[in-house]
VMD Tcl script that draws the C-alpha trace (Angstrom):
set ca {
  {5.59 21.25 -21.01}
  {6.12 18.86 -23.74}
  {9.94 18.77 -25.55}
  {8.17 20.04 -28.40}
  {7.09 22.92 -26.59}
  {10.49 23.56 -24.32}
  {12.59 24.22 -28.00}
  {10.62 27.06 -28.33}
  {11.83 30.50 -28.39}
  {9.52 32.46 -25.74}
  {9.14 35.12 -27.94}
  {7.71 32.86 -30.64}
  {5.34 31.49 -28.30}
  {1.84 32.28 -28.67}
  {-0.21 33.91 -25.35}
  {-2.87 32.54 -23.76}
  {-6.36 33.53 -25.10}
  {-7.77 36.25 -22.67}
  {-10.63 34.45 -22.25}
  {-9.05 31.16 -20.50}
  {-6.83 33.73 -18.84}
  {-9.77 35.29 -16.66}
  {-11.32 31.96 -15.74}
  {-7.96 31.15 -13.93}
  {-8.15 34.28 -12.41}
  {-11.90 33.59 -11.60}
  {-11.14 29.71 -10.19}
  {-8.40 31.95 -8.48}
  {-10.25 33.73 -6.93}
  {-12.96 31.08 -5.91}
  {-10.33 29.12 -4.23}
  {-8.91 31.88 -2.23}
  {-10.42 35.48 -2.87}
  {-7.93 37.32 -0.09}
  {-5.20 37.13 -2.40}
  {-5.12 39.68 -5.17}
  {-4.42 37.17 -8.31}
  {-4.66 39.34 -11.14}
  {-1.99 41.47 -9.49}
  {0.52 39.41 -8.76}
  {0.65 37.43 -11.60}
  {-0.52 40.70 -14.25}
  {1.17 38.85 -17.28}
  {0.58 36.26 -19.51}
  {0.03 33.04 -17.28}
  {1.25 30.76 -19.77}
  {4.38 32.48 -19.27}
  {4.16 33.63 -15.66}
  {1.35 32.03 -13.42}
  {1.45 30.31 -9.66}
  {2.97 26.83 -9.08}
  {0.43 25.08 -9.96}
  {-0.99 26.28 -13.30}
  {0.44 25.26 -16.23}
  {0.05 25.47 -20.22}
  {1.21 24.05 -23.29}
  {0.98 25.06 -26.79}
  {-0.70 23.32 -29.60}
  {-1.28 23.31 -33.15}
  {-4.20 24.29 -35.11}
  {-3.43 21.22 -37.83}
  {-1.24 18.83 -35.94}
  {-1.18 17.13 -39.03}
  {0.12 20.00 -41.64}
  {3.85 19.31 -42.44}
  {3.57 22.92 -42.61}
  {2.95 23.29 -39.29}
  {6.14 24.25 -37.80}
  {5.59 27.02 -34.73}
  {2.46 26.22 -32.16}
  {-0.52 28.03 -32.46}
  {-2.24 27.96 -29.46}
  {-1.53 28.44 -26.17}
  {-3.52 26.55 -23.19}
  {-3.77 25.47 -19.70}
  {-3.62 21.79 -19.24}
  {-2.84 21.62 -15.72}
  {-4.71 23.47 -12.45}
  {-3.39 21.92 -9.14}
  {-4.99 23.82 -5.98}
  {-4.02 22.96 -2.34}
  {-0.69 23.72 -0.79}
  {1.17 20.51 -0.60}
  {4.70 21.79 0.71}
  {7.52 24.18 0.24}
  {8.43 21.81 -2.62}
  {4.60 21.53 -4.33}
  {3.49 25.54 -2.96}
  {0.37 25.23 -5.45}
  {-1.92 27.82 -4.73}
  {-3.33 27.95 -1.23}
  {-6.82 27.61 -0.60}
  {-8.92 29.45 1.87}
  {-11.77 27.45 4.29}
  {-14.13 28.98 2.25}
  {-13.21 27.29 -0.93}
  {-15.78 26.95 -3.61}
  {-16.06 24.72 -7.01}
  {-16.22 27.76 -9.90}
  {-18.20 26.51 -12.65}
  {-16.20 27.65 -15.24}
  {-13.44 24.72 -14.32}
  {-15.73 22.83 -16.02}
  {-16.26 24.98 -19.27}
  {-13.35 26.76 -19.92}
  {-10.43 24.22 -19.65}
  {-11.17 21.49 -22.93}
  {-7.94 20.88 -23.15}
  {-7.35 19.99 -19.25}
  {-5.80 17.05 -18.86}
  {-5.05 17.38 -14.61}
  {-7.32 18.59 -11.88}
  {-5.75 18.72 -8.75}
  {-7.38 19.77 -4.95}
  {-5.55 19.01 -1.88}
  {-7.32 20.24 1.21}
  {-9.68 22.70 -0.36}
  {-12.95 22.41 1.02}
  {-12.62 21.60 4.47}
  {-15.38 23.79 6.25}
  {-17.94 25.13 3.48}
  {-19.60 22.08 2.19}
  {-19.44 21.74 -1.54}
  {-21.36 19.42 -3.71}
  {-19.91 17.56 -6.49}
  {-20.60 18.68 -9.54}
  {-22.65 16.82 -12.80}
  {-19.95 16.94 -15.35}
  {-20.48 17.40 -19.16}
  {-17.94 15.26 -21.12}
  {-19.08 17.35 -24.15}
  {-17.82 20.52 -21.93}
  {-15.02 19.15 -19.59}
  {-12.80 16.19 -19.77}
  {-12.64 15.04 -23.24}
  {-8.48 15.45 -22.42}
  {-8.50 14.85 -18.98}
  {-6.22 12.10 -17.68}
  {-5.94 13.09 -13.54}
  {-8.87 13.73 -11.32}
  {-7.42 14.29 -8.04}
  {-9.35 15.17 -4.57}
  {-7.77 14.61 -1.66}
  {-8.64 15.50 2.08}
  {-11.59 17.38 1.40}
  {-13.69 16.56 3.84}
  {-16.82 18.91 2.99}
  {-16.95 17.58 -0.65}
  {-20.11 15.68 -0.86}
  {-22.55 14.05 -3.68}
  {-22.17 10.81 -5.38}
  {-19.80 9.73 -8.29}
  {-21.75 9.42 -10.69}
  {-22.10 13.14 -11.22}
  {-18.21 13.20 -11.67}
  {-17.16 10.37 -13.62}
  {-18.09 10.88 -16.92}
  {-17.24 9.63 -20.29}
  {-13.85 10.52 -19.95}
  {-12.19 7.89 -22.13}
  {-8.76 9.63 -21.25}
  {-8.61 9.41 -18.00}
  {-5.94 7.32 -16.22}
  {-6.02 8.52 -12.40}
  {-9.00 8.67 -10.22}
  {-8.12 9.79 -6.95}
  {-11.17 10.80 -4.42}
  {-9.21 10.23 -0.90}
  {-10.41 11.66 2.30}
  {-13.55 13.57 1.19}
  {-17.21 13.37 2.36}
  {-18.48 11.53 -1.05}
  {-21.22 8.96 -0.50}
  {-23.40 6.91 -2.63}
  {-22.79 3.87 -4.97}
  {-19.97 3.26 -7.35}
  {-22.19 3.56 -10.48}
  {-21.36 0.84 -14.06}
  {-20.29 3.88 -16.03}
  {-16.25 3.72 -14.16}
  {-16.64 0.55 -16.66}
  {-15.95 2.73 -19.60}
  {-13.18 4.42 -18.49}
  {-11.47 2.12 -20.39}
  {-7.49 3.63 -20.03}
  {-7.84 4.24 -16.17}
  {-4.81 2.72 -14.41}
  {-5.81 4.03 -10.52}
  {-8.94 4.22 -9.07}
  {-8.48 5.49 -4.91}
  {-11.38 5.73 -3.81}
  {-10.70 5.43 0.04}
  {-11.86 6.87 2.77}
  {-15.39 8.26 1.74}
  {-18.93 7.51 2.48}
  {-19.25 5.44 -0.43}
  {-21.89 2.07 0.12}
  {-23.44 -0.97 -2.01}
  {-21.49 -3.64 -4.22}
  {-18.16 -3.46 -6.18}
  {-19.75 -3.37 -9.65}
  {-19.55 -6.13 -11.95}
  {-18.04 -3.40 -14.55}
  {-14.35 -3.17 -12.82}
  {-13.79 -6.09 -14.11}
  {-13.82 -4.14 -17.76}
  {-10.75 -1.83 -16.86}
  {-8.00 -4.11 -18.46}
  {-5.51 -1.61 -17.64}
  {-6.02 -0.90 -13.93}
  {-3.01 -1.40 -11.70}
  {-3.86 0.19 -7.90}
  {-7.54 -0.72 -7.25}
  {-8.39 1.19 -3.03}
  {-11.62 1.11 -1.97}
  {-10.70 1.31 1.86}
  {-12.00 2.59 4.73}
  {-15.77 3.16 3.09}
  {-18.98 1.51 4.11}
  {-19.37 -1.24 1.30}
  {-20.85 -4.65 2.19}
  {-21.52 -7.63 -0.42}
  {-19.52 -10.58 -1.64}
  {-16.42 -9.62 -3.44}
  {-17.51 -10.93 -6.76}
  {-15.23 -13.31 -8.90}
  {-15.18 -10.75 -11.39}
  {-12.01 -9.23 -9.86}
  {-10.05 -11.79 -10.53}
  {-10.43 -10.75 -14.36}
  {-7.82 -7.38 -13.32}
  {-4.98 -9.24 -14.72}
  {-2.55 -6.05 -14.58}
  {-3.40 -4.95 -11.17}
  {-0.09 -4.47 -8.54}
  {-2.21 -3.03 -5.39}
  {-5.70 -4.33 -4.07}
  {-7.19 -2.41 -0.64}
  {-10.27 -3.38 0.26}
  {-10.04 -3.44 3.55}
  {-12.18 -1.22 6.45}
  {-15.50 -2.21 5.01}
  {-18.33 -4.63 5.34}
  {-18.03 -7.71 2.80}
  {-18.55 -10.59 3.51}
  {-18.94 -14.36 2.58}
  {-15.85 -16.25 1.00}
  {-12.29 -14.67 -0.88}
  {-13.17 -15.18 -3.93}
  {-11.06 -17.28 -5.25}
  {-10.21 -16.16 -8.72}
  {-7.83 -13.15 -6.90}
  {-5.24 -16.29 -7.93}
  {-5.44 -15.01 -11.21}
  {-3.59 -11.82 -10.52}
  {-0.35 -12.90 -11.02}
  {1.29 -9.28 -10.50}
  {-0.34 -8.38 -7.86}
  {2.12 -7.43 -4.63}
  {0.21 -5.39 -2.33}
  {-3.35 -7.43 -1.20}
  {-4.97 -5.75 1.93}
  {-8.77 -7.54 3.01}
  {-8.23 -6.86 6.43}
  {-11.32 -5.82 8.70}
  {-14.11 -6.89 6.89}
  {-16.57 -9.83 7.67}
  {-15.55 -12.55 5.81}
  {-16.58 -15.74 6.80}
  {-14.66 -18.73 8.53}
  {-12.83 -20.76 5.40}
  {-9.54 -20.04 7.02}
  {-6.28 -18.65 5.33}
  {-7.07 -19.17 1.48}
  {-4.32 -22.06 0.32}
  {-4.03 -20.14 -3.02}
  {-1.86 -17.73 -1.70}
  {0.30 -20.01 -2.29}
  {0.60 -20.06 -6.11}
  {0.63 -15.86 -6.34}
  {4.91 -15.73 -6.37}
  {4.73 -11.82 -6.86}
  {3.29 -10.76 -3.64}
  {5.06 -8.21 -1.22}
  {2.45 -7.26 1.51}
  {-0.50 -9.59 2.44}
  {-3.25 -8.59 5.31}
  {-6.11 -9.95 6.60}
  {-6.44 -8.81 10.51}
  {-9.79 -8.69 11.33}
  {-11.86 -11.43 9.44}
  {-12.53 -14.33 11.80}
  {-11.16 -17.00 9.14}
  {-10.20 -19.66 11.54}
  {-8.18 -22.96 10.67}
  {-4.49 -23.45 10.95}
  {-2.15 -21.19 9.48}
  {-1.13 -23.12 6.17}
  {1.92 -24.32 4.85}
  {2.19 -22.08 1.66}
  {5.13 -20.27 1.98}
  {7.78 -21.72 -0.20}
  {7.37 -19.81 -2.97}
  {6.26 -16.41 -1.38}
  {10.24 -15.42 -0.78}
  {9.25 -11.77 -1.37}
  {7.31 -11.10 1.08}
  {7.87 -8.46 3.43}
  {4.86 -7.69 5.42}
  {2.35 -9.95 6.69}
  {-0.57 -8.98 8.88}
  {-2.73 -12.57 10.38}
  {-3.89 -10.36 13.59}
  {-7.68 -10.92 14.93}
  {-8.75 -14.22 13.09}
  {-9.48 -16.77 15.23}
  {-5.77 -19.16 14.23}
  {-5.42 -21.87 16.00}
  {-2.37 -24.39 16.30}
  {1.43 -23.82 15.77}
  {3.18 -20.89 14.22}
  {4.79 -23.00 11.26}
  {8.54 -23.23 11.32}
  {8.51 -22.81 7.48}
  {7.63 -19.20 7.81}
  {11.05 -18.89 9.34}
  {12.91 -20.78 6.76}
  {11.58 -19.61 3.58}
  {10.32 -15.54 4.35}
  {13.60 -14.09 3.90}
  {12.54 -10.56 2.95}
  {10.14 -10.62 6.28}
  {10.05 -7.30 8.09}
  {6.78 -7.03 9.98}
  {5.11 -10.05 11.12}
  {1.71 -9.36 13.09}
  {-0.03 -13.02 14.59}
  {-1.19 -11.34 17.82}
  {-4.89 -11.95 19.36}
  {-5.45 -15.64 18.01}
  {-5.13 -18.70 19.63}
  {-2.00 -19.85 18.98}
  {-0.12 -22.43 21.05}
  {2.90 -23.91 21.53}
  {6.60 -22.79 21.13}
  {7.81 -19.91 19.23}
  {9.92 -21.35 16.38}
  {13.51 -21.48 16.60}
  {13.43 -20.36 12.67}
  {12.16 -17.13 13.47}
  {16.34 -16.32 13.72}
  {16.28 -16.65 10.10}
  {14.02 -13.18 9.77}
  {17.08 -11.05 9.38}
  {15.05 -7.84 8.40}
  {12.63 -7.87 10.65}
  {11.80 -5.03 12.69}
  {8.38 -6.18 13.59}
  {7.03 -9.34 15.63}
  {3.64 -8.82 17.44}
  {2.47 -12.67 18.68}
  {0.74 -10.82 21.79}
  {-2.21 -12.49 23.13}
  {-1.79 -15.87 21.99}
  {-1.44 -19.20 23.91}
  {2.02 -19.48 23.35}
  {4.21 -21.30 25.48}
  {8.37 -22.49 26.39}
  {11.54 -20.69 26.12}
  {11.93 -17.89 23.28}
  {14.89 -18.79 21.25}
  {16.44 -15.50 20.57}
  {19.83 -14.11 20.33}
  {21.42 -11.03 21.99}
  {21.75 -9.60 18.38}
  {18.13 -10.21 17.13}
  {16.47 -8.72 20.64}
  {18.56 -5.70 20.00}
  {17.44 -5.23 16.53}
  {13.90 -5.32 17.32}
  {13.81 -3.52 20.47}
  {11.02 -2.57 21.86}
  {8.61 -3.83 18.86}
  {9.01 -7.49 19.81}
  {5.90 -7.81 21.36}
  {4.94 -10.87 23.38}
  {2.63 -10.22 26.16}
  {-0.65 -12.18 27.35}
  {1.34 -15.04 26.87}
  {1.62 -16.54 29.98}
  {3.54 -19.81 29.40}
  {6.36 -17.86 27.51}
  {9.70 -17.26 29.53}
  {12.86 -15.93 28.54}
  {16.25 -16.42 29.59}
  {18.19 -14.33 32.30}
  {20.12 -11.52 30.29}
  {17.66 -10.74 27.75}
  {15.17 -9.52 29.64}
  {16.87 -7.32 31.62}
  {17.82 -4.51 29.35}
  {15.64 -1.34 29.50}
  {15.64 -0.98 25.43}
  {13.82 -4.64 25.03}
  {10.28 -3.60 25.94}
  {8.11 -5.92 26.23}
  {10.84 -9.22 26.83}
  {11.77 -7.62 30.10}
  {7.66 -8.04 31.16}
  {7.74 -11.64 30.45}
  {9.23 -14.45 33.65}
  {12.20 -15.55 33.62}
  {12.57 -19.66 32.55}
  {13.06 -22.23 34.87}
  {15.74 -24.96 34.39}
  {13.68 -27.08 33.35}
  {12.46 -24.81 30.49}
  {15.61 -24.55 29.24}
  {16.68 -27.22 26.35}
  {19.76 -28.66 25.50}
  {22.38 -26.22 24.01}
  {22.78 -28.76 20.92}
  {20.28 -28.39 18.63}
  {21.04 -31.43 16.21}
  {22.23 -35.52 18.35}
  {23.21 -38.09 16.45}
  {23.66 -36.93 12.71}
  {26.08 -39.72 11.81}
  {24.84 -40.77 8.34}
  {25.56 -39.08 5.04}
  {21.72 -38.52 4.84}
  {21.44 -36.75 8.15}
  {24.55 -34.43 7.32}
  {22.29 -33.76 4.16}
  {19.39 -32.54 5.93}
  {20.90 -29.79 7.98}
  {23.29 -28.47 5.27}
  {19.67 -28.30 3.38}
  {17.86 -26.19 5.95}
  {20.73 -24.11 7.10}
  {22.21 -23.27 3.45}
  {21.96 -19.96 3.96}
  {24.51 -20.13 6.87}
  {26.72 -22.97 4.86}
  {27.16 -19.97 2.11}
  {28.12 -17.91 4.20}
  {30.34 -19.02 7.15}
  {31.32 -22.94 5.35}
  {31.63 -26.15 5.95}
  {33.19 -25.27 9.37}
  {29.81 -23.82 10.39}
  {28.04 -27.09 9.51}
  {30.74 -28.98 11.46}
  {29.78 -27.09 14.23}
  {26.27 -27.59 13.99}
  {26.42 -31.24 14.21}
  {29.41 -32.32 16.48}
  {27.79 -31.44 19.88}
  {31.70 -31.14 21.54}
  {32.26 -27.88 19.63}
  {29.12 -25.78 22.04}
  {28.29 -23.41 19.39}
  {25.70 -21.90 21.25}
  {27.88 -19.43 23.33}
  {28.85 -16.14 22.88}
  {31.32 -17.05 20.75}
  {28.68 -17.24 17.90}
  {28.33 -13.66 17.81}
  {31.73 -13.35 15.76}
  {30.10 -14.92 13.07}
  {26.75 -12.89 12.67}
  {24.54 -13.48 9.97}
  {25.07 -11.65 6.34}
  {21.91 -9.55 5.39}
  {20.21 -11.47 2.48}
  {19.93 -9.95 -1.07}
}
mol new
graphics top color blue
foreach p $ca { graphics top sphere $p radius 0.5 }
foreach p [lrange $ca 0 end-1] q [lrange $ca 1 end] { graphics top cylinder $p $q radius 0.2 }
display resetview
């Protein structure tokens, strides 16, 4: 209802033309004909209807200052599917059919909504009429209906007012055709988890106003084309669970807002981890499992303090997990490096990752003593994962509690794996003392100078258990 519409006296307001009134009862019907619709809901269904279905009233001359009381009553909102004691739209039945008249009847329909309609009679998508249907429309919502088949193009029309097209979990297949280019307003296009093939079109890169672009879990192939990079509003970008190929592109620098970036399981090719990643300050969630990019993994993360999930699993990395990671990824709660070739120790600055409840570095070459804390094995439990590792060994006492999973499986270090309990010999010079109040601010801020003290005077054996009565602050 708009607040126009929610000042008005009931009795004022005008009823729902009897025509519109049977085809709901009709698409009722269509979309579950064991319930008896027109008597349960006998009155006025702008007035009394099902979660679900919803009016609002309009005027005849919106722009007569005369115009004081609505004059028409319509529905502008049929949401099908029961989504939960909270959303009980009207339930549909497994024999669920498309009624044409949602297509004719509704002009001023601005939200279409099916949740898990048409799951055993297969229904084919429609060819839409903008002339008929959709001049209002700004939702187009499908979602786990797997017997809903045909292409797009048959759907999206000229609908210049639409803002949300959501086509998740259904059995569409076919090419994204140009015309989604002229949906000029959309702001979300989901598209995942179809039968949908070919290209990305060249005319995405038209929808100025786009913000969640999905096109997972499809069957598309192709270079991603530079174009994209022209979606300068864009905050979410899945592409991943398909077949492209070739290089990033990279002109995805160029979205600036962008926090969510998922290309993971696809085919591209071996240019390793792209450096520009870098320069893109905004991002919260980068993934890329699955494409054999090779190389090293970079040095790029000083500026990329927001990031809280990061998914490297599956690409052929080689060399050492960089330390940096540790010191600048603050915000880091799941970290996945597992089935690479990584080598070497596990980084000491991993301690830093205070919200962490994820580390998977399985099946790696890694090697030496894991440099963990009573505290931080007890946090992660059983999802630090380190296995197929077989030059990693942990110390006695952390490995033998039955709530650290997977530490407990690795052998227990030798003597001689074991370093020195002081981190930091010899810082004598002002420069030195300088270095290490640099890299472990964080602490400085929060425990003082005494802390640094600590750190470099190798009499005062801060690595004891005496360290755990000054456990690290959460970071803001």
């Amino acid at each position: 209802m708009t607040l126009l519409s929610s000042l008005i006296v009931s009795h004022q307001q005008p009823l729902l033309d009897s025509t519109e009134q049977d085809s709901v009862y009709e698409v009722l019907s269509s979309i579950n004909s064991a319930i008896p619709w027109r008597t349960l809901f006998p009155d006025d269904l702008c007035l009394s209807a099902p979660h679900g279905i919803v009016c609002d009233y309009f005027f005849e001359q919106p722009n007569s200052v005369s115009s004081t009381l609505p004059q028409t009553a319509h529905v502008t909102e049929l949401n099908f599917g029961y989504v939960s004691d909270y959303t009980p739209n009207p339930p549909c039945s497994p024999n669920s059919t498309l009624n044409s008249l949602l297509f004719t009847s509704f002009k001023y329909l601005r939200k279409l909504f099916f949740y898990k309609c048409f799951t055993e009679t297969t229904v084919v998508v429609p060819n839409v009429s903008s002339s008929s249907f959709g001049a209002n429309l700004e939702e187009l919502v499908f979602v786990e209906n797997p017997t809903l088949v045909g292409s797009l193009s048959g759907i999206i029309g000229n609908f210049t007012n639409l803002r949300r097209l959501v086509l998740t979990g259904n059995g569409v297949s076919g090419n994204i055709p140009d015309r989604i280019g002229d949906l000029v307003n959309i702001e979300e296009i989901t598209l995942s988890r179809n039968h949908l093939t070919g290209n990305v079109p060249f005319s995405l890169s038209k929808l100025k106003k786009l913000r969640i672009l999905d096109l997972s879990q499809n069957h598309f192939d192709g270079n991603v084309p530079e174009s994209i990079g022209n979606l300068s509003q864009i905050l979410k970008l899945d592409l991943s669970f398909n077949g492209f190929f070739g290089k990033i592109p990279y002109s995805l620098v160029n979205l600036q807002s962008l926090e969510f970036l998922d290309l993971s399981f696809n085919g591209f090719g071996n240019f390793g981890v792209p450096l520009f990643l870098g320069e893109m300050p905004r991002l919260k969630e980068m993934y890329f499992s699955g494409n054999l990019l090779g190389g090293h993994i970079p040095e790029i993360w000083e500026k990329l303090g927001g990031i809280s999930g990061i998914g490297f699993s599956d690409m052929g990395l080689v060399g050492k997990i960089p330390p940096s990671m540790g010191v600048y990824l603050r915000n880091l709660c799941y970290l996945r490096l597992d089935n690479n070739k990584l080598e070497g120790e596990v980084p000491e600055e991993l301690w830093f990752l205070e919200f962490v409840n994820e580390i998977n570095l399985e099946n790696n070459n890694l090697s030496g003593r894991i440099p963990l804390s009573a505290t931080f094995t007890a946090k992660v439990d059983e999802k630090f994962k380190l296995q197929g590792n077989s030059g990693l060994c942990i110390d006695e006492g952390f490995g033998s509690s039955k709530n650290e999973g997977s530490l407990e499986k690795l052998k227990l270090c030798n003597k001689s794996d074991i370093p020195n309990p002081v981190l930091f010999k010899e810082y004598n010079s002002v420069s030195s003392l300088s270095s290490v109040q640099v890299l472990f601010s964080p602490w400085v801020n929060n425990f003082g100078f005494l802390l640094l003290v600590a750190l470099v005077c190798p009499e005062m054996k801060w690595l004891t258990e005496e360290k755990k009565q000054f456990p690290l602050s959460n970071f803001a």
